[in-house]
C-alpha positions as CSV (number, residue, x, y, z in Angstrom):
1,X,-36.6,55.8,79.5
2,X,-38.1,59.1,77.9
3,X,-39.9,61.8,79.4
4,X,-40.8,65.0,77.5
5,X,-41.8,68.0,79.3
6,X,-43.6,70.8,77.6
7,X,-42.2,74.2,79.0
8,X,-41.4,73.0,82.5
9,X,-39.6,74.9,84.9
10,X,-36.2,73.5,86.6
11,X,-37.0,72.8,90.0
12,X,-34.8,75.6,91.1
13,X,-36.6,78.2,89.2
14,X,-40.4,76.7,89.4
15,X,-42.9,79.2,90.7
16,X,-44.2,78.0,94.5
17,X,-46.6,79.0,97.3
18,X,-45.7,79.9,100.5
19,X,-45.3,76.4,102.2
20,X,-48.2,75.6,104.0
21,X,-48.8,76.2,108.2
22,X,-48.3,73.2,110.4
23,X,-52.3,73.3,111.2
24,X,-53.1,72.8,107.6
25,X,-49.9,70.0,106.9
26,X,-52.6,67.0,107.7
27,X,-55.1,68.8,104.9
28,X,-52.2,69.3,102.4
29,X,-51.3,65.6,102.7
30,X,-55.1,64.2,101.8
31,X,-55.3,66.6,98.9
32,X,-53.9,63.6,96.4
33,X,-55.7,61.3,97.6
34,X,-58.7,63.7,97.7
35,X,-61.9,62.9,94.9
36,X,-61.8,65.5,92.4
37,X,-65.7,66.7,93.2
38,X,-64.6,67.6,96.8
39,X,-61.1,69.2,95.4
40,X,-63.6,71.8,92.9
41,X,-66.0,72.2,96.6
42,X,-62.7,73.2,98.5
43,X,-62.0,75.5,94.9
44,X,-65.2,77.2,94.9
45,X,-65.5,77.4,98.8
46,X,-62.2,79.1,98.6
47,X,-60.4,76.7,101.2
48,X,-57.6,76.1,98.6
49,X,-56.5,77.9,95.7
50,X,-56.3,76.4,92.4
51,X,-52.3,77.4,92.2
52,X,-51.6,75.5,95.4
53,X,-53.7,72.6,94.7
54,X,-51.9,72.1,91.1
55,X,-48.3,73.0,92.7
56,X,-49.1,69.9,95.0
57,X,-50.0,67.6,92.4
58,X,-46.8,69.0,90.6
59,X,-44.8,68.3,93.2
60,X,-45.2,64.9,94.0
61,X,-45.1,64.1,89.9
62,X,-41.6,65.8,90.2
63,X,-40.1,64.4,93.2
64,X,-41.7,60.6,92.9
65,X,-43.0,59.5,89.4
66,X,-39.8,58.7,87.3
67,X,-38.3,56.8,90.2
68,X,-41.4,54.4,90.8
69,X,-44.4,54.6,88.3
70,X,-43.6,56.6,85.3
71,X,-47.1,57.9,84.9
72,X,-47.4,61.1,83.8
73,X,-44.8,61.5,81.0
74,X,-45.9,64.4,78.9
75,X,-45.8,67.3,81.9
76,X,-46.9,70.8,81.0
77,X,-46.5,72.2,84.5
78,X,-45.7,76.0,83.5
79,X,-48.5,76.6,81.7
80,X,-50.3,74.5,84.6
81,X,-49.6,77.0,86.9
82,X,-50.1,80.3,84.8
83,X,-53.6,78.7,83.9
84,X,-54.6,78.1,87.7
85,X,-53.3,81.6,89.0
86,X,-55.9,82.9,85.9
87,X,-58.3,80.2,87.8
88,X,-57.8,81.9,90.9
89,X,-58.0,85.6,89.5
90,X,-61.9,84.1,88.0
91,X,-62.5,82.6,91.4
92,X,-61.9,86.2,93.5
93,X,-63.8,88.0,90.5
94,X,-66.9,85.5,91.3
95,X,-66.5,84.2,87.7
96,X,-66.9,80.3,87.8
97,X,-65.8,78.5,84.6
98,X,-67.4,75.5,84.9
99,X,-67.9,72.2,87.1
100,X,-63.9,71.8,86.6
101,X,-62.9,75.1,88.0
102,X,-59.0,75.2,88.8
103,X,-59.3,70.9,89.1
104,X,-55.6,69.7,88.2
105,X,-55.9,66.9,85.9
106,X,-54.3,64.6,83.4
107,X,-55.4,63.0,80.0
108,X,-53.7,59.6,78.3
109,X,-51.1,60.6,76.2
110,X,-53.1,60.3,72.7
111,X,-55.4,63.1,73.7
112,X,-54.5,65.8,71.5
113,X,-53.1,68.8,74.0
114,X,-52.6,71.7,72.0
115,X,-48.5,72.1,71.8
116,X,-47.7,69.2,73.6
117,X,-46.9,65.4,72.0
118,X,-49.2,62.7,70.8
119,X,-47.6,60.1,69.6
120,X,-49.7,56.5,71.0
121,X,-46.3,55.5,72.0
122,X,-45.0,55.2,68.4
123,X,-41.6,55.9,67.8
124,X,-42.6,56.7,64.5
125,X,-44.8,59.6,65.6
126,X,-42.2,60.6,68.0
127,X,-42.0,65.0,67.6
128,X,-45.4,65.2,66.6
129,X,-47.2,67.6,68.1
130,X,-50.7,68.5,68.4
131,X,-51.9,71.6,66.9
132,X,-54.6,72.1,68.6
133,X,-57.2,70.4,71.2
134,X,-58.9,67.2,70.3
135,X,-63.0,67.9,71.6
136,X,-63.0,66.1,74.6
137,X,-59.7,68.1,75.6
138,X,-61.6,71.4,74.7
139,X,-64.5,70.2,77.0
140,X,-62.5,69.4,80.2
141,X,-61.0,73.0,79.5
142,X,-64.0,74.9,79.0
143,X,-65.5,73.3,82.0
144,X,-62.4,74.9,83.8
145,X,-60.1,71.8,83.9
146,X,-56.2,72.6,84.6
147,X,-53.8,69.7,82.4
148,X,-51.0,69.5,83.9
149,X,-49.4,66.8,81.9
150,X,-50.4,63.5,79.8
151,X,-50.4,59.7,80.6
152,X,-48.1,56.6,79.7
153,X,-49.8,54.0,77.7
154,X,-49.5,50.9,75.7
155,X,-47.8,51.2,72.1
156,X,-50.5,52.8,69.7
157,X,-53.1,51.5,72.4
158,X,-52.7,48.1,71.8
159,X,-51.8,45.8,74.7
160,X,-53.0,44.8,78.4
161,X,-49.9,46.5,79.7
162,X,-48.6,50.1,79.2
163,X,-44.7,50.4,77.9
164,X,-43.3,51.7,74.7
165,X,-40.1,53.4,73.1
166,X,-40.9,56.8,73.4
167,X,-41.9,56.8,76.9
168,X,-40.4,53.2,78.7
169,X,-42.9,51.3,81.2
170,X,-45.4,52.4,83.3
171,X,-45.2,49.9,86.7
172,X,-47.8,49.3,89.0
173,X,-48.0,51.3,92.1
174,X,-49.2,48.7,94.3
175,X,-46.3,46.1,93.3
176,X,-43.8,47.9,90.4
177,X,-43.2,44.2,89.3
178,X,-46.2,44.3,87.7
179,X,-48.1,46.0,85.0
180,X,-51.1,49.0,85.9
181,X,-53.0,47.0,83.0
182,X,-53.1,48.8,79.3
183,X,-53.6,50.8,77.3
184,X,-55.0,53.7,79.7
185,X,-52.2,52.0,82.2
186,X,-50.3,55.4,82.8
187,X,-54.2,57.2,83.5
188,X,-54.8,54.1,86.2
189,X,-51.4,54.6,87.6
190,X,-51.4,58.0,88.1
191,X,-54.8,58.6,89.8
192,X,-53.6,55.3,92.3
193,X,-50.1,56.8,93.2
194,X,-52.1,60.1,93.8
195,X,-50.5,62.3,90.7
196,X,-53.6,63.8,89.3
197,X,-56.9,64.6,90.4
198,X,-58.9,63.2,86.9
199,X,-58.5,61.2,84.4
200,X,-59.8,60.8,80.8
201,X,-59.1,57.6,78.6
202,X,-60.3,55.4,76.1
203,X,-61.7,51.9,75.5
204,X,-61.8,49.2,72.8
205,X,-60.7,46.0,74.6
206,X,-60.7,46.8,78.4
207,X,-58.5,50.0,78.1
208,X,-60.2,52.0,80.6
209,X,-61.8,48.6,82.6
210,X,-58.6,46.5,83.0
211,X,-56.3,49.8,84.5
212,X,-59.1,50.5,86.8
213,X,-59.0,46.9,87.8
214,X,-55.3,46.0,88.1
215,X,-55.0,49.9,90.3
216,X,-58.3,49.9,92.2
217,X,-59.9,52.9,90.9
218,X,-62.8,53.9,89.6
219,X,-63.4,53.5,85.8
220,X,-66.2,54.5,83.1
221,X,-66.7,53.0,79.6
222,X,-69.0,55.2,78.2
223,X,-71.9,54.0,76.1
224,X,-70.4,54.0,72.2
225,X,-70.9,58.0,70.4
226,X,-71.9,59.3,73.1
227,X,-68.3,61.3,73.6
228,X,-66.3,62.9,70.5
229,X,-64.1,60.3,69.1
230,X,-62.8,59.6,65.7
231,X,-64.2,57.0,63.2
232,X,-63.4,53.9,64.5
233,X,-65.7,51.5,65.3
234,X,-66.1,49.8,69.3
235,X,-64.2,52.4,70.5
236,X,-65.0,55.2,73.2
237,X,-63.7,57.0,75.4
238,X,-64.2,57.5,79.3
239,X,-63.3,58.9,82.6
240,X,-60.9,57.2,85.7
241,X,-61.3,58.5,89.1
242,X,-60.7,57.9,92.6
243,X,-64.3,58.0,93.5
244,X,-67.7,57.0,91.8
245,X,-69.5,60.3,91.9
246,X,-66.1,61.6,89.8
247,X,-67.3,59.8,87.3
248,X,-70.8,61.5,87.1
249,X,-69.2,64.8,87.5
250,X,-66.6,64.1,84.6
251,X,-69.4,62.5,82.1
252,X,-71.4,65.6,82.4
253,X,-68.5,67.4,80.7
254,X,-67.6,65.4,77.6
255,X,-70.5,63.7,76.7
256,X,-72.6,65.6,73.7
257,X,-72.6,65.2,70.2
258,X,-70.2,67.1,67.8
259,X,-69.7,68.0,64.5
260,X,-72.8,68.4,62.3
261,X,-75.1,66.3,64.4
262,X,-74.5,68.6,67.1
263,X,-77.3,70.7,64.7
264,X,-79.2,68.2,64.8
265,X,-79.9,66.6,68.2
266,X,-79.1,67.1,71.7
267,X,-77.9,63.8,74.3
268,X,-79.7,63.5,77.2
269,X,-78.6,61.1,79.3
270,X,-81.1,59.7,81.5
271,X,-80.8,60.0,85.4
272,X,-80.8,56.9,87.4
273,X,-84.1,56.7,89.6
274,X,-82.1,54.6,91.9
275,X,-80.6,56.1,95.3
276,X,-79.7,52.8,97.1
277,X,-78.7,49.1,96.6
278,X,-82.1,47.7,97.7
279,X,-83.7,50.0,94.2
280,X,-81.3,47.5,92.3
281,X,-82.0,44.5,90.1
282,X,-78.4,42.8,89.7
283,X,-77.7,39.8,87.3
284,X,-73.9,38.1,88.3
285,X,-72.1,36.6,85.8
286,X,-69.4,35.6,88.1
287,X,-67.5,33.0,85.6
288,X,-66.8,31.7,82.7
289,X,-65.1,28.5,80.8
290,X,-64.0,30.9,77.9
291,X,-62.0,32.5,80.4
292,X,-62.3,31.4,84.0
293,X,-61.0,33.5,86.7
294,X,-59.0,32.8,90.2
295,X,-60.1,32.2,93.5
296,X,-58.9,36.3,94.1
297,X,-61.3,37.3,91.5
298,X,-64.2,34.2,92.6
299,X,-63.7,35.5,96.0
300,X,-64.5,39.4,94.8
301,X,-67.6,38.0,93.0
302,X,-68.9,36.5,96.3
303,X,-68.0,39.2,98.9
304,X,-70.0,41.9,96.1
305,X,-72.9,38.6,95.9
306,X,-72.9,39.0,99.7
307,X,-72.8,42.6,100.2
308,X,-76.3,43.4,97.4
309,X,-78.0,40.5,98.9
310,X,-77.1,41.8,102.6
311,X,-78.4,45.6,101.2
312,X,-81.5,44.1,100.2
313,X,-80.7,44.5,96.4
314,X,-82.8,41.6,93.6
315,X,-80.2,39.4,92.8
316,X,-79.5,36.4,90.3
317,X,-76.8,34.3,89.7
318,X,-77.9,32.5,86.8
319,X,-79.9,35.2,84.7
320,X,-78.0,35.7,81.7
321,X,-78.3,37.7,78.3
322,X,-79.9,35.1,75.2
323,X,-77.0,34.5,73.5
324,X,-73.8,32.3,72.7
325,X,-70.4,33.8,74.5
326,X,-68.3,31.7,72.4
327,X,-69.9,33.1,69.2
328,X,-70.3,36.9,70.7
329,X,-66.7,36.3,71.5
330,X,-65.9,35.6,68.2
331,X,-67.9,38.5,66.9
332,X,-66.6,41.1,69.3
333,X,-62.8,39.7,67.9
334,X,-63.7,40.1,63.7
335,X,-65.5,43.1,64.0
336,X,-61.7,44.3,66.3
337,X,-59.6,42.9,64.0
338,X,-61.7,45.2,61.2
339,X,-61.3,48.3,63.3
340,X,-57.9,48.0,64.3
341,X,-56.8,47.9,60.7
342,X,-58.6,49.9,58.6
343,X,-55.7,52.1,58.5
344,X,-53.3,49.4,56.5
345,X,-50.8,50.6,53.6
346,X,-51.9,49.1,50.3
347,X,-48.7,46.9,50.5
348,X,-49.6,45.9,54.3
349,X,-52.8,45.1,53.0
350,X,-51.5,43.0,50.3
351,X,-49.3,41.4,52.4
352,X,-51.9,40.8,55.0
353,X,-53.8,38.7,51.9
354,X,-51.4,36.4,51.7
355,X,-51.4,35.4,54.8
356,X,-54.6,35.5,55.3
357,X,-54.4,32.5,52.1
358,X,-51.7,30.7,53.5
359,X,-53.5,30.3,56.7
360,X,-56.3,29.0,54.7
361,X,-58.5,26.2,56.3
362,X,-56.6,26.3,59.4
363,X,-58.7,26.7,62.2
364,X,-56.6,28.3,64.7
365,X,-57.1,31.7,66.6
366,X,-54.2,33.5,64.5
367,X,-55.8,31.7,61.3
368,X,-58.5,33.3,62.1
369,X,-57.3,36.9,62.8
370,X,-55.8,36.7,59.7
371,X,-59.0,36.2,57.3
372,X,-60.3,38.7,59.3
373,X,-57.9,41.4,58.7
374,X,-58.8,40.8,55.3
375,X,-62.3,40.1,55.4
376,X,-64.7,41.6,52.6
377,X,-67.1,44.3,53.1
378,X,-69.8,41.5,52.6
379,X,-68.5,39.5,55.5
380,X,-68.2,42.6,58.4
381,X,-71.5,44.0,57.3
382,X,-72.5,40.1,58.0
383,X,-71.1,40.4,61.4
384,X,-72.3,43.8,61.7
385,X,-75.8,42.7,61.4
386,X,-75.2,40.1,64.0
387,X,-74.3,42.4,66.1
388,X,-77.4,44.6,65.5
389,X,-79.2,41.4,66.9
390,X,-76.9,40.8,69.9
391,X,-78.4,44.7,70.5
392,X,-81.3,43.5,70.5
393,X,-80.9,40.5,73.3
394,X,-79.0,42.8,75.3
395,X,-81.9,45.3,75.6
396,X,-84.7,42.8,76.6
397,X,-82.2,41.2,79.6
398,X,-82.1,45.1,80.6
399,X,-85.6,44.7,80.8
400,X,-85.2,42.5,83.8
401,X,-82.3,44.1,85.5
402,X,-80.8,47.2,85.9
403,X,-77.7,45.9,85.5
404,X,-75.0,43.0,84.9
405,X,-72.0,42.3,87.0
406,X,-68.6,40.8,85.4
407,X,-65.0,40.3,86.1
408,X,-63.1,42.7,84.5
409,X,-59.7,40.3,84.5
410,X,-58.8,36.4,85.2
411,X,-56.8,37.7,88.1
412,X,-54.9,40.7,89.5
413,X,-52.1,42.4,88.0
414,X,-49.6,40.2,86.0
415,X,-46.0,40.5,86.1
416,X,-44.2,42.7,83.0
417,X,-43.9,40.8,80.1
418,X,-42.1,42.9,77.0
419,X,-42.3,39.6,74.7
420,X,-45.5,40.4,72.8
421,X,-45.3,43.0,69.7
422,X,-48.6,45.1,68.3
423,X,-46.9,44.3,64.8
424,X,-48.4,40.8,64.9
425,X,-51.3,40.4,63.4
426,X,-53.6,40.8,66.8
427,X,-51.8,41.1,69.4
428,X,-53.6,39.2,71.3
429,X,-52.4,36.5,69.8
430,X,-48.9,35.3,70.9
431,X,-46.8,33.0,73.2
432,X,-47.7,35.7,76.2
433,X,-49.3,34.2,79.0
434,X,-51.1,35.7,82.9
435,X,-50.1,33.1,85.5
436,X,-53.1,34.2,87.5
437,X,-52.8,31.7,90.5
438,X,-52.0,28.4,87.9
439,X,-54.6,29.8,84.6
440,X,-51.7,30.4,82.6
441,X,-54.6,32.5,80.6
442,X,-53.4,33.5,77.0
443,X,-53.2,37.0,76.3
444,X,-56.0,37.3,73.6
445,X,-58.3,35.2,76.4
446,X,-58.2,38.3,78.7
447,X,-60.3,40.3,76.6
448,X,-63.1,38.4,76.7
449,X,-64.7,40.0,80.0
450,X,-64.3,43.1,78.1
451,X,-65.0,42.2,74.8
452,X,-68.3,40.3,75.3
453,X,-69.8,43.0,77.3
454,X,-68.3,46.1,74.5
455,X,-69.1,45.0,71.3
456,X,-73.2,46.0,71.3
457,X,-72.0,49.6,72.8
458,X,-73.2,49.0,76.1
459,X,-72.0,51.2,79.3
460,X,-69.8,49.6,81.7
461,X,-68.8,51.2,85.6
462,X,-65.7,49.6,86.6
463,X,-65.3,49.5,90.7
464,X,-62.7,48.6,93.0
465,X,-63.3,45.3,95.1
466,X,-60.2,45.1,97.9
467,X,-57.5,43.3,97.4
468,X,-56.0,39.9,96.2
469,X,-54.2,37.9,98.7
470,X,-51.1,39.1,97.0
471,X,-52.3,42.7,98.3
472,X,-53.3,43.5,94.7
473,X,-56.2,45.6,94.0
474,X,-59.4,43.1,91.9
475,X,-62.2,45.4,89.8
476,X,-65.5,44.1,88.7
477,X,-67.4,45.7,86.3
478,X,-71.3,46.8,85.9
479,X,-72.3,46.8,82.3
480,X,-75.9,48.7,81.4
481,X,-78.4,49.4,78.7
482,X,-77.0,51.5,76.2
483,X,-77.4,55.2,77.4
484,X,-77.4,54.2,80.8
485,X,-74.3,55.7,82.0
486,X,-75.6,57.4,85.0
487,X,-77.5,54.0,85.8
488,X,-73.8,51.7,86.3
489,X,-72.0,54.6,88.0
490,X,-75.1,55.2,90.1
491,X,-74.4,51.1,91.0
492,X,-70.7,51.8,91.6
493,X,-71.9,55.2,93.8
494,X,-74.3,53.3,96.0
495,X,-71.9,50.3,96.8
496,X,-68.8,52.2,98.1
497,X,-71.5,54.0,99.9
498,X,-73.3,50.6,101.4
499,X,-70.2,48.6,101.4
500,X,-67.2,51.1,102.1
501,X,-65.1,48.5,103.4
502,X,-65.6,46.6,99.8
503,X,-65.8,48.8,97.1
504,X,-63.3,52.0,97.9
505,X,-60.4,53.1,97.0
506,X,-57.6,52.3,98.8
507,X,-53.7,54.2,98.2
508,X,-50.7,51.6,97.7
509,X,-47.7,51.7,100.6
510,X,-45.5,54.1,98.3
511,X,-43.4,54.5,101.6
512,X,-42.6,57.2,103.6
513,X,-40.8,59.8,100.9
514,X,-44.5,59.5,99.0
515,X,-46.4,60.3,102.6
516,X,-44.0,63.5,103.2
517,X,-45.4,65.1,100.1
């Protein structure tokens, strides 16, 4: 199991505050499982100092992550700490940097950190190290963010779980026999078991949506371009929080254009004119036969059903977006396949040909994968344009309704399973099963809550639901009109408010060393 620390100090010689009165003990305990908007109030009101706030978070990294969750496993805590006493020094001068002031956070580990590694998990990339910030990095810091370390994650961000070579497995902290989803698993972990404040990830397949699901915290895909990522199609990139409104706060941050177009336009979000659950129009799309869900995950469908109808929100059951799931399904997998390998050696690629020819006229779902590795640039644009009409259908449901509501996951968290390997051709594809109460769902299944609702670049709010009746947390998800970011987390912001008891946060039993610190 490898961690790699970036300057940190031996616990013998790291810096500390004075240890905190006996009055304000009770305060000090809360402060992990604290959102990170009333962490930067407490900052700015001066009721905490950025330097004790990030020694906390510190702490408990140091004294409980390797033994349980093996979270945060890029930690930077020395230059953490010189960073928030320069916070602090702003803070008495009046100098505010931004809506992050002194906020101790963490990234997933393949957001580039200026001197620290970014390897995806790759043992191939293992000693590289970033030379300097990757643009959503700089954002968090200009907007006064303090990173104090980076996340666990699935091997080059590939897989529903999170483990790897270079950093081991990231467990689940509600049950560590079980995975924290993938591949933002370490981000989902760490914001459940109360390590960070923040978190910022990224999402092709479910990689910010299923975490947030199989930890019960908050989780935003972001509407596609909308924050600095590279080239690759379907993918964006998002924030994971404790609390809805964090994921407001955070999006204000990153989103923006970059680069040239950043001469040429300016984003501007619009704000949702909704303030409570009654405003609401909500279309449920509870299941599915392409990939059916459990009675935990039926059971979270009716209980959120229940709780809009019982806040006076419009709600349909059967109102659905004009088109085929099978074939969006299908679409959503060969433009992936396209995007996850546009990177292939010429002697991959070769390779990749002829297999792609020996699976030829075999209908299967790794026969398929295969010619669409492969596929010409006739073929994707094909799909491409099929997408471009899938746009289209989505925009006139949103017409109708504000927003859709989905599973995020056939069930709760699944046991570890190391069996699968991102060298096949899709990983997705394999022997790998989720029991998920008797589904037995195949891996490459799973996506499709994810996949169906990503592939036209719509938003989607993932949102905690309580627990299965294993005690594991279930997440739905909202999904929006492209552009209407604010509109799903506004959804996710009004239901923990109107149904606390339903949609909140709740921390795992980490026992009584984690409630000590």
């Amino acid at each position: 199991l490898a961690q790699v620390s970036s300057g940190m100090p031996s616990p013998a010689k790291r810096p500390r505050t004075a240890a905190p009165s006996p009055a304000s003990m009770a305060a000090l305990v809360e402060w992990h499982w604290a959102s990170a908007q009333s962490l930067c109030e407490r900052i700015r009101s001066k009721a905490v100092t950025s330097r004790r706030l990030t020694q906390h978070f510190i702490d408990r990294i140091a004294a409980h992550d390797l033994q349980t969750v093996n979270a945060v496993v890029v930690r930077d805590f020395a230059r953490a700490l010189e960073r928030a006493d320069a916070a602090d020094e702003a803070m008495a001068k009046g100098e505010v940097w931004g809506a992050l002031h002194g906020l101790p956070m963490t990234v997933k580990e393949n957001n580039d950190v200026q001197g620290l590694p970014s390897t995806s998990g790759n043992v191939k990339k293992k000693g590289h190290v970033a030379a300097e910030h990757s643009i959503p990095v700089q954002r968090l810091l200009d907007a006064g963010a303090i990173i104090i370390g980076k996340t666990n994650l699935a091997l080059d961000l590939n897989d529903v779980q999170s483990y790897n070579e270079v950093y081991g497995r990231c467990n689940n902290p509600y049950d560590t026999s079980t995975t924290p989803g993938g591949s933002s698993g370490g981000a989902a972990a760490a914001l459940a078991a109360g390590f960070t404040a923040l978190e910022f990830g990224g999402d092709i397949g479910g990689s910010i949506r299923t975490p947030a699901h199989c930890c019960g915290v908050f989780g935003h895909k972001s509407t596609f371009g909308i924050i600095p990522v590279g080239v690759q199609d379907i993918v964006v990139k998002g924030p994971l929080a404790r609390a809805p409104e964090d994921l407001a706060l955070a999006l204000g941050v990153l989103a923006g254009p970059w680069g040239p177009s950043a001469r040429g336009w300016q984003l501007q979000l619009p704000r949702c004119p909704h303030s409570q659950l009654s405003d609401f129009r909500v279309a449920i799309w509870g299941d599915d036969a392409l990939c059916p869900v459990d009675k935990d995950v039926r059971a979270a469908v009716a209980s959120v059903t229940q709780a809009l109808r019982s806040a006076g929100a419009t709600v349909s059951e059967e109102a659905r977006p004009d088109f085929d799931a099978g074939e969006v399904f299908d679409l959503y997998k060969q433009l992936l396949a396209a995007a996850e390998n546009n990177g292939l050696s010429p002697e991959a690629f070769d390779a990749a040909v002829q297999e792609a020819k020996e699976a030829e006229g075999e209908s299967t779902e790794l026969a398929k994968q295969r010619r669409w590795i492969v596929q010409s640039h006739h073929a994707w644009h094909a799909a491409h344009l099929k997408r471009e009409q899938l746009r289209v259908a989505w925009e006139s449901f949103f017409k109708d309704y504000d927003v859709l509501v989905t599973p995020i996951c056939c069930s709760d968290a699944w046991p570890h399973d190391p069996s699968g390997t991102t060298d096949q051709p899709f990983w997705k594809v394999g022997d790998r099963i989720m029991p998920g109460n008797g589904l037995h769902t195949v891996y490459h299944r799973q996506v499709f809550w994810s996949g169906v609702t990503n592939v036209a670049f719509n938003p989607s709010t993932a949102f905690p639901t309580g627990r299965s009746e294993a005690g594991l947390p279930i997440g739905l998800q909202a999904v929006g009109a492209e552009y209407a970011d604010y509109t799903t987390i506004r959804f996710a912001e009004c239901l923990a408010r109107e149904a606390p008891d339903l949609c909140t946060f709740r921390p795992p039993d980490l026992g009584a060393e984690h409630a000590r610190l």
